[in-house]
N, C-alpha and C positions, 0 to 999 in steps of 0.2 A: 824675687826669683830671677834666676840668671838667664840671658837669651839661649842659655846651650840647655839649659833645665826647661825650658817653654818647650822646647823642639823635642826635647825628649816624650815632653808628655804627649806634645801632637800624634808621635810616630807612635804610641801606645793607644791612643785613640782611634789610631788608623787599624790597627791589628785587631779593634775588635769590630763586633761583625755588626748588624743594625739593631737585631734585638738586646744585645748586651748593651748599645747605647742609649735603646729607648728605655731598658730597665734601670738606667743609673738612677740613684736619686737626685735631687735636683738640687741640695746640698753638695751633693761630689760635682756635680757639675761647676757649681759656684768654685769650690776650691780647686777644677781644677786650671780654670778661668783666671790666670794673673792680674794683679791690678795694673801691672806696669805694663799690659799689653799694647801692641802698635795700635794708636787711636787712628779711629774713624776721622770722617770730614765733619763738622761744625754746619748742620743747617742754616741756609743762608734766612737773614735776618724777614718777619712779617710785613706785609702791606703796610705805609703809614698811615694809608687813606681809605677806610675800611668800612663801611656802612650797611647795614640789615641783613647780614649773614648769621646773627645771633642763633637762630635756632637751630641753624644746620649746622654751624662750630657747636651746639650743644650738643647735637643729634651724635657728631663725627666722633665728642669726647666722652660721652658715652660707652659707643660702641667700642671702642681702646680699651677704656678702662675694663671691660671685659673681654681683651683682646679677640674680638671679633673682626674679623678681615671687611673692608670698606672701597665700594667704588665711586668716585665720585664722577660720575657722567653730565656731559654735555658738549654744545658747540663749541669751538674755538673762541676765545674772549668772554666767556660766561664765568669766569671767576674759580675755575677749580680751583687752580694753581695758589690764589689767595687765602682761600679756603682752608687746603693743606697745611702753608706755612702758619697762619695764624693760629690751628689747630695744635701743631705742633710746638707753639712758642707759649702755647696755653697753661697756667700753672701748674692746674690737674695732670695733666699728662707731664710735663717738665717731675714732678712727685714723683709719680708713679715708674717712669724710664728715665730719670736721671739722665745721664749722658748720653744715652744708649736709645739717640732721634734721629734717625738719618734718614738725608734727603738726595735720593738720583734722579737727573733731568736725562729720561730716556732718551730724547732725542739729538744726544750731546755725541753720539759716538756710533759706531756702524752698526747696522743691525746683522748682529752674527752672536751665536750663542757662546761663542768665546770671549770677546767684546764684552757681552751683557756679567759673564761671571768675573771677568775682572774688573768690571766696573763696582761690580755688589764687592765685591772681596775687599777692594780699594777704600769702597764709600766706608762699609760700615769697621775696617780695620782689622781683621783680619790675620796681615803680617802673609798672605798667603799670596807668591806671583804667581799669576798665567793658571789657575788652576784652569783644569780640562772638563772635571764634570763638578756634581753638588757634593762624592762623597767627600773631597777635603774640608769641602764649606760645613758642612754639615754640622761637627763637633762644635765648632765656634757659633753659631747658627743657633744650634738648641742650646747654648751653655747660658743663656739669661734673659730676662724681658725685653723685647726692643717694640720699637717704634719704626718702621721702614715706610718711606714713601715710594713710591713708583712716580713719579710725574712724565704726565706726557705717554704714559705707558702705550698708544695707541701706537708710536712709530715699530715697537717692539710687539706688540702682540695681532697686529693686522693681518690675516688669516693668509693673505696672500703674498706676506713678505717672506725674507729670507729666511730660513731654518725656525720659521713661525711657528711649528709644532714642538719642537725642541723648547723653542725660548717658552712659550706656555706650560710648560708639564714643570717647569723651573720654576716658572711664576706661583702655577697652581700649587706644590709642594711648597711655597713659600708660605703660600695661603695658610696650607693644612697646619703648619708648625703652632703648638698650641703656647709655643711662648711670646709669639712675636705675632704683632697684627701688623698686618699689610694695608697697607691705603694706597688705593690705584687711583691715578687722576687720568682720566682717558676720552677722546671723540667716538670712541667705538664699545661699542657692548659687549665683543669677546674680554669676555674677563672669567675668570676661576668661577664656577658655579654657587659656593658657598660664601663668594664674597655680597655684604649688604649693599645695593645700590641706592643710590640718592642721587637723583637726577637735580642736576644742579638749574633753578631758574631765574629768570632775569630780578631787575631789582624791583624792589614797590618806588611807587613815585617818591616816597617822601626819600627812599635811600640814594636814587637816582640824582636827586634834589641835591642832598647834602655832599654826597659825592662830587657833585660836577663845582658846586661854590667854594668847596674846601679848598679845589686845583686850580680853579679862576681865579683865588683871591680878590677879589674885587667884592666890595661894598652892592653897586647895584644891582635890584635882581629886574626879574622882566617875568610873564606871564609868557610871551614869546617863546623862552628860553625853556620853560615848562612843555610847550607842545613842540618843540624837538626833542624835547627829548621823549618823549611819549612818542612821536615820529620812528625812534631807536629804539621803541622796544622796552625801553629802561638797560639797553643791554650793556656790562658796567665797561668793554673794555672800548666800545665808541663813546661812550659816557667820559669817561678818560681821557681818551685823543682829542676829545671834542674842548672838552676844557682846557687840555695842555695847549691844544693849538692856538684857542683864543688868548690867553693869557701870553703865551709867547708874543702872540702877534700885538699884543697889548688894546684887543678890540673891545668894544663897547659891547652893549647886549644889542643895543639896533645894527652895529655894525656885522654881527656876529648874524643877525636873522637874514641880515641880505645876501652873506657870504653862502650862509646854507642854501638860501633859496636858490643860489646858481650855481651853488658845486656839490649839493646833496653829501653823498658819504665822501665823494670824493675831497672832502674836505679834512677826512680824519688822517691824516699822516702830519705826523712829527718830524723837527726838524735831527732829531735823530735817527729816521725810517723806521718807527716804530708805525705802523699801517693797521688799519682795518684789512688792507688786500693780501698780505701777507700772510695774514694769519688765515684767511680762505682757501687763498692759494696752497697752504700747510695742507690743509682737508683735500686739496682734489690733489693734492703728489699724491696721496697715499697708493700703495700696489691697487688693495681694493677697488677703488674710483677709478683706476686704471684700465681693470679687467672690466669694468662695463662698458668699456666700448664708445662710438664717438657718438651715438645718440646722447651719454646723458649728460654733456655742459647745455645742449639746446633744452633738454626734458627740464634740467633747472630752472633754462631761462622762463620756462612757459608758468610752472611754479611759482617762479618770481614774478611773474606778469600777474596774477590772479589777486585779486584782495582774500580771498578764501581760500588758498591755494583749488588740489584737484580732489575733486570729491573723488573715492576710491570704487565708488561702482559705476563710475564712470570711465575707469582705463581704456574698459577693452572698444569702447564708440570713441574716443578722441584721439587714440592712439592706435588707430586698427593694423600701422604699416610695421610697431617694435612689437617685437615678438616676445620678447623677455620682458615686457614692460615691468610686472606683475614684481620680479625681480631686483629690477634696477630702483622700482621705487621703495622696496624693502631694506634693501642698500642706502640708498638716500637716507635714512632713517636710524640706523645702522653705523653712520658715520657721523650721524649726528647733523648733518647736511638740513635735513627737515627736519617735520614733526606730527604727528598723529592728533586733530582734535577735530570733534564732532564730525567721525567720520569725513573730514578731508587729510588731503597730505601739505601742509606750511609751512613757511618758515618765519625765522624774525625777520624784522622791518629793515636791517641794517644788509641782512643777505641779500631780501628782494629787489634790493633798491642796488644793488651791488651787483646781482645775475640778471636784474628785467634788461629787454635786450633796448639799448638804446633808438632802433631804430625798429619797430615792429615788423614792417615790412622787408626785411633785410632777414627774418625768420622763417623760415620755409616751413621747420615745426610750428610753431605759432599762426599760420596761416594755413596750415592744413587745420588744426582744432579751429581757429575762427569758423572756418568753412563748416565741420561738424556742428556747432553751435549753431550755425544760421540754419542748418539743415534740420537740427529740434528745431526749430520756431518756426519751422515752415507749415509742422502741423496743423490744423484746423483745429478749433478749440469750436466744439460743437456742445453746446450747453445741454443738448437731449442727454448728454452719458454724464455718470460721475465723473469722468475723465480723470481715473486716479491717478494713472503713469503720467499724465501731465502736470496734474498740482504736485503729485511728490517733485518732480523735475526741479519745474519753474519758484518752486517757495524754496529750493534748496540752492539754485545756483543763481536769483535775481540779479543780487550784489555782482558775481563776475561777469557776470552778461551786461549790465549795465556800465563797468566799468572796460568790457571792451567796446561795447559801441560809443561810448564818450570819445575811448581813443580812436577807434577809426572812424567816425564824422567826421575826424576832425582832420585827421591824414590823408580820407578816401573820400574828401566830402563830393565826389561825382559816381561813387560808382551808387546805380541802382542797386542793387544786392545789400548794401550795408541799409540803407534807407528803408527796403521793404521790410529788412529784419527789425530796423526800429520798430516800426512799427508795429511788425507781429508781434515783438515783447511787449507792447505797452498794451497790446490785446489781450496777451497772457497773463500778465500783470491783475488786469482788470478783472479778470475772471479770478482768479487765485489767489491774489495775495493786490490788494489794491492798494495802492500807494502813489505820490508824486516822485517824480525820477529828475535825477540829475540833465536831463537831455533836454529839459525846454527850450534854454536858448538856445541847444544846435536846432530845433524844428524851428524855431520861430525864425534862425538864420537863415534859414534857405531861401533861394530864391522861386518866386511864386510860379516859373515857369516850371519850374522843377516836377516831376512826373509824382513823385512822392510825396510831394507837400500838404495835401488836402490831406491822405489818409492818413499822416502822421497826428497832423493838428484834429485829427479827425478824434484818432485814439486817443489822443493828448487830452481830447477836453473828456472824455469818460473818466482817465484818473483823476481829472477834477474834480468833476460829476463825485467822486465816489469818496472823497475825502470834505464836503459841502462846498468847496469853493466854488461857487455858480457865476461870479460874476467875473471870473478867469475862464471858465468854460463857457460862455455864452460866448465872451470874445475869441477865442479859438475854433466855437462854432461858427460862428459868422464870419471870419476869414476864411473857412475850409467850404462855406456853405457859396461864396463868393467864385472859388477857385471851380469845384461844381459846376456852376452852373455857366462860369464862361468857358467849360468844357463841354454842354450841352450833355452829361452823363443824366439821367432824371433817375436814375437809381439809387445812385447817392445824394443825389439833391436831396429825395425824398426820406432816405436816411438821416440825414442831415438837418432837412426838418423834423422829422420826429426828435432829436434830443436835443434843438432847438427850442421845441415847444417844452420840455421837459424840464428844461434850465427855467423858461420862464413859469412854469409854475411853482418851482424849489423857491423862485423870486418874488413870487405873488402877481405875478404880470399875467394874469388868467386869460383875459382877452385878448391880447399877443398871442401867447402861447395856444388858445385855442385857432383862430383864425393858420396859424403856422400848420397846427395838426392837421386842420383839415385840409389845406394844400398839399400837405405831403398823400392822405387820403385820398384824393385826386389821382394824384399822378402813380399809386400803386393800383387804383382802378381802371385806370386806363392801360397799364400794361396788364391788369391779371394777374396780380400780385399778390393771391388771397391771403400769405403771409401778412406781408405786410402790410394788407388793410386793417386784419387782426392786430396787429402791433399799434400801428395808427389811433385805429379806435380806445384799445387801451391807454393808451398817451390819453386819446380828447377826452376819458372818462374819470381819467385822475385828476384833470382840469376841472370839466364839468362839477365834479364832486369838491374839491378846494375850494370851486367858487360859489359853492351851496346852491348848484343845479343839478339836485338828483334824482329827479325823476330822468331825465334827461341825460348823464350820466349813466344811470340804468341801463338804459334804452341803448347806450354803444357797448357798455359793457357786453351785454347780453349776444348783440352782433356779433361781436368779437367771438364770442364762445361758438356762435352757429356757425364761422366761417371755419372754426379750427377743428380738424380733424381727430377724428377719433383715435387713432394712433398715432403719437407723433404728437410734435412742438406740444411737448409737455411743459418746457419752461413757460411757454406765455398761456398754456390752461393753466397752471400752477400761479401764474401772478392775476389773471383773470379773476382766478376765485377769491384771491386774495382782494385785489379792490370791489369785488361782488359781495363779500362780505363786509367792509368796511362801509361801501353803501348801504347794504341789510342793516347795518347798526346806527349808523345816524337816522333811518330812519324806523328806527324802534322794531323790526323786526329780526327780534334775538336770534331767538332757534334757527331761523333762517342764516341770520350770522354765522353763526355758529358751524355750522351744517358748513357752509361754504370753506372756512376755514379749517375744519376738521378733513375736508377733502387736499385742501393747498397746503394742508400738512403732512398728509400722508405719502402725496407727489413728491413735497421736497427732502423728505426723509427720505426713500427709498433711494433719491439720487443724490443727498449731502450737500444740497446747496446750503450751504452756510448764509448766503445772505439772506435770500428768502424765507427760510426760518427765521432769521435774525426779526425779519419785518411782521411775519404772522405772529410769536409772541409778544412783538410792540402791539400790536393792534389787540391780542385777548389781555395783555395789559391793561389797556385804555378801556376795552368791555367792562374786566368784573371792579375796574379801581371806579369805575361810574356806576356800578351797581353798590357800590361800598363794601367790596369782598378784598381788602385791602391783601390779605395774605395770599389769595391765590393771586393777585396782583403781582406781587413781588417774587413770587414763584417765575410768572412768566418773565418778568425785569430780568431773572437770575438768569433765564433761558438766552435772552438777550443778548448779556455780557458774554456768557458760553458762545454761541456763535456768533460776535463779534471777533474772535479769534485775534487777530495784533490789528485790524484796522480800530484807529482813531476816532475816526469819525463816529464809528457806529458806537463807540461805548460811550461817548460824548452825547450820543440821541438816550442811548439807555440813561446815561445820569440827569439828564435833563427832566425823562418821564419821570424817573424817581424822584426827583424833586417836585416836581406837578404832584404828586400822589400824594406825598410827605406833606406841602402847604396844603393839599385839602384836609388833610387830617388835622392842621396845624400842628403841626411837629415842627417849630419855626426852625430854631437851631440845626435840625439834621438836614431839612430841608437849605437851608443857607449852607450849611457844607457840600451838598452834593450839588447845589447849584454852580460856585464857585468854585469847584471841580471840573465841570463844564466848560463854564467861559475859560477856564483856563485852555483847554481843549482846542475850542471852536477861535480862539485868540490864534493859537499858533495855526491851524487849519487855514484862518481867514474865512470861513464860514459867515460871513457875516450876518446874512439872516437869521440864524440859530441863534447868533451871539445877540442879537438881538434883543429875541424874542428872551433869552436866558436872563438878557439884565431885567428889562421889564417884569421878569417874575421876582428876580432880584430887589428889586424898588418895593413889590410891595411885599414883600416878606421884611424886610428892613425896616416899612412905615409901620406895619402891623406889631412890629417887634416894641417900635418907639412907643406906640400906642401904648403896649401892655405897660412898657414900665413906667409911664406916664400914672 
């Protein structure tokens, strides 16, 4: 067909109206579609280095082959672009759209809806200049299957850029054309409504792996080199730089760990300026990121600063001074910038480490939310209340609290403010979510004059205490018990002795540990301290009773109870009965037992202490597994494990009793499994007495074992 016969047919495509063209058959279309028409541009060639994209290249070919419109969303460097071309160069689709694959880099040319239609016109061939709207396109458009990429479509469809509703109503009509599928590759979510999105996500370790060795060439591997990249996220296009760079620079894997460790991401630029920063820097030009205003490069940084990012029902207390906040972090989101998990707002690894602000204090944002944070922990954690708004708090945001006060100990190690706060968090800790924290050596660093020092080391040895390391806790007691008392405070001395005395009984050091109690006893009587005489006594009655003095034992318990009020300090009536009934049991009065425990149950149900339940079903454990009621035994074990919740230590006490239960049944086998379950436990704990006592039962379940098969 002749180029003056082509034109003729266009100008008769033009003259008809929209419904006469949607009614063509799709045969007249075909013929009236020359072969000799002006060809489109040639898709530039696939990734050569291509790893664990499999199922989303299936997902994408797919959706094509029933020309379904496709977005593929994510951050900058997450691989759309890859994704696309390999999709594209895919055999199925190469079938099915023959030549008719074309591929436009949106961000290649101005954003104006004139630009954008001569660029489509150009790409896909056309033979059409300068068209002004979509009806010239249109004929040639609907005239046969195609395959169209959008890449980058984000510089084009950004709500805030230029004639951005224009260029969308073009795009979305692209959408709708039921002969051609669209594949948008975008940083941002506005995209056509009936297009499928697939969020594009970082690599699996093993793709990250094969990725980074393919581009290093190099023989040696490292374990090293495994956790940078798990440092990255897996994210493929620092996965990339990381490698090209090394390999240029012709660096080793140890040469390669030292360079990271002092130039972090600043390390990923190529000697061709191919950058990690660049392609960031691509996301905050956009209009959008613009219209938010100068708060949010600093709301990033803070973002970046979090190891959880910001929990989102936290906006409106850390951020009380940006009013749009609510916004700007929807945006964040939006742009692809973050991202949404377990109710925080995140980002990858390669961001945070690229937005944390180099200098913390140099963040005005950043140190106003520190301040909000020190201001929650300043709370009293008053064990009389469930204290729910505090545990939801504190079990949700431990990890970023932890990891800001690592960093300012270490920048602010004088101001008092960051000190008290340590401390209040390992208060918080203690009560809600017990665990050992990253901050020992800043407490153990301070110097002894220091105002904060006792009550850090003070809290410090409770998280000990509560994960069985007692002989790290006794010595953090005894330093704090030291500072104390060449302070002449006798309030905390006496403090200090009671979980002094307490260590030593966890240790078996009964007569230490009591002699300790009753000094602390002392001097809470001498001030009038009916608390904590009550406290006291209970300490000397858990002593008394370990060291198989129970009548005597008895006798403080019992104190304890007459000094504590009838309303009020329900936690230490609640553990009173608790050791009140433990004594009723060793000495053969059940019902009595019973009775007691049935009341320190009821206490700690109504308030949720998790621990203290944890401790009254070990103890009716130990009851009915020595009456030989083996199954209500295990009932309460089960209770056990349930209010264990994520501490350690306590599901390590439960596997231990369940193994005691199991050897008296001899159940050798199950028993030997849950035993070494245990030590496995109280090993990493450092528990040593538990780990002890765990082997010892360990030996003779093993000799017993020899026996039988003997």
């Amino acid at each position: 067909m002749t180029r003056t016969l082509w034109h003729h047919w266009i100008n008769t495509y033009r003259r008809l109206d929209s419904k006469q063209v949607s009614d063509l058959d799709h045969r007249e279309i075909q013929y009236l579609t020359p072969a000799s028409s002006v060809p489109g541009e040639s898709p530039p060639p696939p990734p050569r280095v291509f790893f664990g994209r499999e199922e989303l290249i299936e997902k994408v070919v797919g959706l094509a082959e029933r020309l379904t419109p496709i977005a593929l969303i994510g951050v900058g460097g997450i691989g759309k672009t890859s994704i696309a071309l390999t999709a594209i160069h895919n055999d199925r689709i190469k079938q099915r759209f023959g030549d008719n694959r074309w591929f436009i880099r949106c961000d290649k040319f101005p954003t104006s809806l004139t630009h954008f239609l001569c660029r489509l016109s150009k790409a896909v061939g056309t033979g059409i200049e300068n068209p002004e709207d979509m009806t010239s396109l249109r004929p040639f458009l609907s005239s046969k299957e195609m395959f169209i990429i959008l890449d980058n479509a984000e510089s084009i469809l950004d709500p805030q850029g230029a004639n951005a509703q224009e260029i969308y109503e073009v795009v979305e009509e692209l959408s709708r054309l039921d002969n051609i599928c669209l594949c948008i590759t975008s940083r941002i979510f506005t995209i056509p409504p009936n297009c499928e999105t697939l969020d594009v996500p970082a690599l699996s370790m093993g793709a990250a792996h094969d990725t980074f060795y393919r581009l290093y060439k190099r023989d040696e591997q490292s374990h090293s080199v495994d956790d940078i990249l798990k440092q990255l996220d897996f994210h493929p296009l620092s996965v990339t730089l990381l490698a090209i760079v090394a390999h240029h620079s012709g660096w080793s894997t140890d040469r390669l760990t030292k360079e990271w460790g002092r130039q972090r991401t600043g390390l990923l630029q190529t000697e061709h300026n191919r950058s990690l920063a660049v392609t960031i820097e691509l996301s905050l030009a956009s209009p959008t990121f613009q219209e938010l205003g100068p708060d949010a490069r600093a709301l990033l940084g803070v973002v970046a600063f979090f190891p959880q990012g910001i929990n989102e029902n936290n906006l409106s207390w850390l951020f009380p001074t940006i009013p749009n906040r609510v916004n700007i972090f929807d945006k964040f989101c939006t742009l692809s910038l973050t991202y949404r998990r377990d109710g925080s707002i995140t980002m990858l690894a390669p961001l945070r480490d690229y937005f944390c602000p180099k200098d913390p204090m140099s963040s005005p944002l950043l140190l106003t939310t520190k301040d909000c944070y020190f201001h929650q922990l300043s709370a009293d954690v008053d064990p009389d209340r469930p204290s729910s708004r505090e545990l939801r708090w504190i079990t949700s945001e431990d990890v970023n609290i932890e990891h800001l006060l690592d960093v300012f100990t270490t920048i602010d190690m004088s101001s008092r403010s960051v000190w008290s706060a340590c401390a209040s968090f390992m208060y918080h800790l203690y009560w809600h979510k017990p665990r050992l924290v990253v901050l020992e050596s800043r407490v153990n660093g301070l110097p002894d004059n220091h105002p904060s020092k006792p009550r850090c080391l003070y809290h410090l040895s409770q998280l000990f205490g509560s994960v069985g390391n007692q002989v790290g806790r006794k010595q953090l007691l005894t330093h704090s018990l030291k500072l104390w008392r060449g302070w002449g405070d006798e309030r905390w001395v006496a403090r200090t002795l009671k979980l002094l005395s307490g260590a030593n009984r966890r240790m078996g050091l009964y007569k230490e540990g009591i002699l300790l109690a009753e000094e602390a006893l002392d001097i809470c009587e001498r001030h009038g301290d009916t608390a904590g005489q009550a406290q006291c006594l209970g300490t000397l009655a858990r002593l008394l009773y370990d060291d198989n003095q129970h009548d005597a034992a008895e006798e403080a318990i019992s104190r304890a109870i007459d000094l504590l009020p009838e309303e009020g300090e329900k936690f230490e009536v609640c553990k009173c009965r608790r050791v009140l009934g433990n004594i009723c049991r060793s000495k053969g009065k059940r019902e009595k037992a019973i009775s007691h425990f049935k009341v320190a149950l009821g206490i700690a149900s109504s308030c949720n202490w998790h621990d203290q339940l944890f401790w009254i079903h070990h103890s009716l454990a130990e009851l009915f597994s020595k009456e030989g009621r083996f199954g209500i035994a295990y009932a309460h074990i089960e209770r056990t494990k349930f209010h264990a919740l994520n501490n350690a230590y306590y599901l390590g006490r439960a596997m231990k009793l369940q193994a005691r239960i199991l050897y008296t049944q001899r159940k050798l086998g199950e028993a030997k499994s849950e035993v070494l379950r245990a030590v496995e436990v109280f090993e990493k704990l450092k528990a040593v007495r538990d780990l002890e006592s765990c082997r010892r039962l360990l030996r003779k379940i093993q000799t017993e074992r020899s026996g039988r098969l003997r």
